[in-house]
C-alpha positions in Angstrom: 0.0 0.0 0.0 0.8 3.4 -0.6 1.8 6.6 1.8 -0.1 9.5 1.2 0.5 12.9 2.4 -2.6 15.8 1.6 -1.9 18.9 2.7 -4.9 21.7 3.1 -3.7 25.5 3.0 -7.1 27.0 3.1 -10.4 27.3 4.8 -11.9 27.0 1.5 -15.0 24.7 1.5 -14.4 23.5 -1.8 -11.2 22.6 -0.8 -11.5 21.0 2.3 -14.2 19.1 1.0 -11.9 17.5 -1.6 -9.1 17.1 0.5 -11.2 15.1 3.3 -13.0 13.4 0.3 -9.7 12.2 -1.3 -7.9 11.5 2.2 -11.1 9.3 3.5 -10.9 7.0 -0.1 -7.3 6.7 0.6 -7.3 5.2 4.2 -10.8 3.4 3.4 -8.7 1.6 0.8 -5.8 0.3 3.2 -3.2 3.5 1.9 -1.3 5.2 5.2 -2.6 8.8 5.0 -1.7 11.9 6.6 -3.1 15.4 6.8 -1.4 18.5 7.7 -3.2 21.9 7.7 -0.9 25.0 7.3 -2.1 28.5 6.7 -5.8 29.5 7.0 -6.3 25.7 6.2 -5.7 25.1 10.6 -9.3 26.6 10.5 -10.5 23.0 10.1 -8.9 21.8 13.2 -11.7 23.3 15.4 -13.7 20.9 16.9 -17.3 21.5 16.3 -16.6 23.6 13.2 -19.7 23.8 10.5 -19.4 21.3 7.6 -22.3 21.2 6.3 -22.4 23.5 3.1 -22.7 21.7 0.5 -20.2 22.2 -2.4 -21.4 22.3 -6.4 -21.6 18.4 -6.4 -23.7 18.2 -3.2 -21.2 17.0 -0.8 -19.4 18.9 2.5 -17.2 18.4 4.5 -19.2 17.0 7.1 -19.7 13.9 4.7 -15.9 13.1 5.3 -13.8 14.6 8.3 -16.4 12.4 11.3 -15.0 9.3 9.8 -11.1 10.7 9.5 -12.0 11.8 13.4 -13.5 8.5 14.4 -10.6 6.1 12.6 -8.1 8.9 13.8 -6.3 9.3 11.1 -3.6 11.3 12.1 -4.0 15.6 11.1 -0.9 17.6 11.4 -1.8 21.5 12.8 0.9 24.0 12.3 2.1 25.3 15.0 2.7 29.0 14.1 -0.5 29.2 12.1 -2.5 27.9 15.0 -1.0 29.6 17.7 -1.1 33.0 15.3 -4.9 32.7 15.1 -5.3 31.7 19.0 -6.1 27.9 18.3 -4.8 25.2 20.7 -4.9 21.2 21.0 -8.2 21.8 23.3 -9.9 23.1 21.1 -9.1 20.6 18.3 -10.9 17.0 16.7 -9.5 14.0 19.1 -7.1 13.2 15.8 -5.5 16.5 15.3 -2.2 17.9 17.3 -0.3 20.7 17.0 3.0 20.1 14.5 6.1 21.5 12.5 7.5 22.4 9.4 10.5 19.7 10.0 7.6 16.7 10.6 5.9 18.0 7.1 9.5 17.6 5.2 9.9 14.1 6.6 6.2 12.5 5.9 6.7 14.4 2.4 10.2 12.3 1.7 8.4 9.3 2.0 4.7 10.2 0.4 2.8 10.6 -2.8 1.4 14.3 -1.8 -1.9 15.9 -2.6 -2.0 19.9 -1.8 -5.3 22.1 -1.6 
């Protein structure tokens, strides 16, 4: 099976949508995946966060990140963006800790990557 690395750099709907989408097909299929949010994309690390709009083709995030939560799949949060907008761990889904630049660079080495 395959490593995957998708990496979400917006609070885009759209793209969170895809990137959650892609990431649950990926682990449902047996593939090792990873998430790391840098930029405005650590806006999705907040628990209890609205996923419900629906993008063009009907679906939201809501459809995909409760299943990457429940089968904690492990979600990267950088640590400067977070703590630059006032997000911490406590406020974060069970699967998602705060991380680095030099963690990225290493899952990356060894990872097909996917970037939203």
């Amino acid at each position: 099976m395959a490593n995957f690395l998708f990496v979400l750099r917006s609070n885009d709907n759209e793209k969170a949508t895809r990137c959650f989408q892609f990431a649950k097909i990926a682990h449902s299929k047996g593939h090792s995946v990873n998430i790391f949010l840098i930029d405005s994309g650590v806006d999705w690390a907040i628990k209890g966060r609205d996923g419900s709009t629906r993008t063009t083709t009907g679906d939201c995030v809501g459809d995909y990140l409760p299943y990457l939560v429940e089968k904690q799949v492990p979600v990267g949060v950088c640590t400067p963006c977070a703590k630059n907008r006032q997000l911490d761990e406590a406020g974060f889904n069970s699967n998602m800790i705060l991380d680095g630049g030099p963690h990225l660079i290493d899952m990356a080495a060894e990872s097909k990557i996917f970037n939203f």
